[in-house]
Every structure is written in structure tokens, then in C-alpha cells.
C-alpha positions as CSV (number, residue, x, y, z in Angstrom):
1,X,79.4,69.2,99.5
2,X,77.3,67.9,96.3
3,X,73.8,69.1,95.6
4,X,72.9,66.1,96.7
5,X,73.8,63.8,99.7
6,X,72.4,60.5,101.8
7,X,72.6,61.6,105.5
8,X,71.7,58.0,107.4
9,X,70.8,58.2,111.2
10,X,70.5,54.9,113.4
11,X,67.4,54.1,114.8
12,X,68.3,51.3,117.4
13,X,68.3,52.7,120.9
14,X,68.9,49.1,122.2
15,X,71.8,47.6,119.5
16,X,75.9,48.7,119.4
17,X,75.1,50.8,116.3
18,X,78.0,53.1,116.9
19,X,80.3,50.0,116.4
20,X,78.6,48.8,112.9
21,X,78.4,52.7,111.8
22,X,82.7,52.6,112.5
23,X,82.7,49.9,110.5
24,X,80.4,50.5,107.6
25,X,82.1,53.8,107.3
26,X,85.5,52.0,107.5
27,X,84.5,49.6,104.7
28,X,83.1,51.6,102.5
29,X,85.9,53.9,102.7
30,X,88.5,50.9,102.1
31,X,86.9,49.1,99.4
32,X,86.6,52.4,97.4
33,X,90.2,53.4,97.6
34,X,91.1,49.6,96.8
35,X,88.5,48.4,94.1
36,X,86.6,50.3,90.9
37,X,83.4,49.6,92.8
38,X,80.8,52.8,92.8
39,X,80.8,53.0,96.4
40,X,79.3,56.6,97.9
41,X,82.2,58.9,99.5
42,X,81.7,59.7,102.7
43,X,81.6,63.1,103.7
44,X,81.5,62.6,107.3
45,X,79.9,60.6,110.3
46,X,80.1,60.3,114.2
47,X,79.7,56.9,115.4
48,X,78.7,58.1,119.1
49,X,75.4,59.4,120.3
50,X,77.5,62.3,121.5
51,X,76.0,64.8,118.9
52,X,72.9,66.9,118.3
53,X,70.7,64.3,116.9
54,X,71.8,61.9,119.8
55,X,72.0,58.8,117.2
56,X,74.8,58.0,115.3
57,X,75.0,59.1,111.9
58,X,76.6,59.5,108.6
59,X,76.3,61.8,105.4
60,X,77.5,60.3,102.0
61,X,77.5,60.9,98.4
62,X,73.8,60.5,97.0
63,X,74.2,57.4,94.3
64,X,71.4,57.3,91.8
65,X,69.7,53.6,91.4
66,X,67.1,51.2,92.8
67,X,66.3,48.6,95.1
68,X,66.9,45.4,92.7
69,X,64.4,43.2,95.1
70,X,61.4,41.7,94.2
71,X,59.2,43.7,91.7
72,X,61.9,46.3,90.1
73,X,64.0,42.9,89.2
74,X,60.6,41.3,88.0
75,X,60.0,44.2,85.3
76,X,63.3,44.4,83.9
77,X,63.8,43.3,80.0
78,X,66.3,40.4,80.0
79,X,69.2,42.5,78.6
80,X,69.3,44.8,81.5
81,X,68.9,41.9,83.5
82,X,72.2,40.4,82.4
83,X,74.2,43.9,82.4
84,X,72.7,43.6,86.2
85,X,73.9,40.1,87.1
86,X,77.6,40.7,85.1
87,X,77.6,44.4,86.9
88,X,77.3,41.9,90.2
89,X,79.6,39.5,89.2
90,X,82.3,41.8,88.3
91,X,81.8,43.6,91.8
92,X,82.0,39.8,93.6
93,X,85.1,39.4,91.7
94,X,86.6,42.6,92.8
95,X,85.9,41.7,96.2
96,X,87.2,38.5,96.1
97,X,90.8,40.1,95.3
98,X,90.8,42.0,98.8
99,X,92.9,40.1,101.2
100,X,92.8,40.4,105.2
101,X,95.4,39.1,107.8
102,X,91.9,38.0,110.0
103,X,88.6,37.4,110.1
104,X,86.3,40.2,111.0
105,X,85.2,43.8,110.5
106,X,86.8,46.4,109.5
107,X,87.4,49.7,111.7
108,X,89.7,52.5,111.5
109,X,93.1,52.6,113.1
């Protein structure tokens, strides 16, 4: 493993968060094997509460930035804003390229 990593726990005693953890994981994975876009690699996860913390979690690769919402956006000079919005824009267009058979998430098979 890195130096550094993002290990993510859920919270939600009451929601199916093992299901969206399966498919977060299985999206992320997917869309950084078929796009360019800096998605974190995931190291591991277990979507069940079958495990020592009793929640389901993940660990992925730790990916410097910031929140871009409200004040951070607000105190930007204009030039980094526009390197933001066509960074955005070329991930919406990579996204737009993925095709799908059906509607839905995505899980693993």
C-alpha cells in the first residue's frame, strides 16, 4: 500500500449500504480501467457488516484536492476557474462515451 490511503466506513445502520458500497466500488473500478479520469484505486473493501468494524468499508488511493463547493470555488482567480470547469467538462465527455446494455448500477459479476 501507498503512504497514504482513504479508508471510508458507512455509517447508516438503517440504509442497504452494502449494496451502494458494491457498486461504488464497481464503478469506480470500471470507469478507471475504461476512461483517463483520476479515479482512486481501490485497494480493497467488504461490502458486508461481516467484518471487524461491523460496517461496510473500503480503503482507496488517497487523491490530493478540495471540495470545489461554495467558498473554495468563490476564492478562486478566474483562470483556475476555467482549467476547473474544462477539467469537468472533459471528464463529462469521457463519461458520455461509456455505453451500457441497461439502465442501472453497476456491480461486479
Amino acid at each position: 500500500l501507498p503512504r497514504r490511503v482513504l479508508a471510508r466506513v458507512a455509517r447508516d445502520l438503517k440504509t442497504r449500504s452494502d449494496i451502494s458500497l458494491e457498486s461504488e466500488v464497481a464503478t469506480m473500478v470500471y470507469v478507471r480501467q475504461h476512461t483517463a479520469i483520476p479515479v482512486p484505486i481501490v485497494y480493497g473493501y467488504c461490502p458486508t457488516r461481516d467484518n471487524v468494524l461491523g460496517q461496510p468499508f473500503s480503503i482507496v488511493s488517497f487523491i490530493e484536492g478540495s471540495d470545489m463547493n461554495g467558498m473554495a470555488w468563490e476564492n478562486l482567480p478566474l483562470e483556475s476557474k476555467l482549467i476547473g470547469i474544462r477539467d469537468f467538462a472533459t471528464i463529462v465527455s469521457q463519461l458520455s462515451q461509456l455505453h451500457f446494455k441497461a439502465i442501472g448500477s453497476i456491480y461486479f459479476k
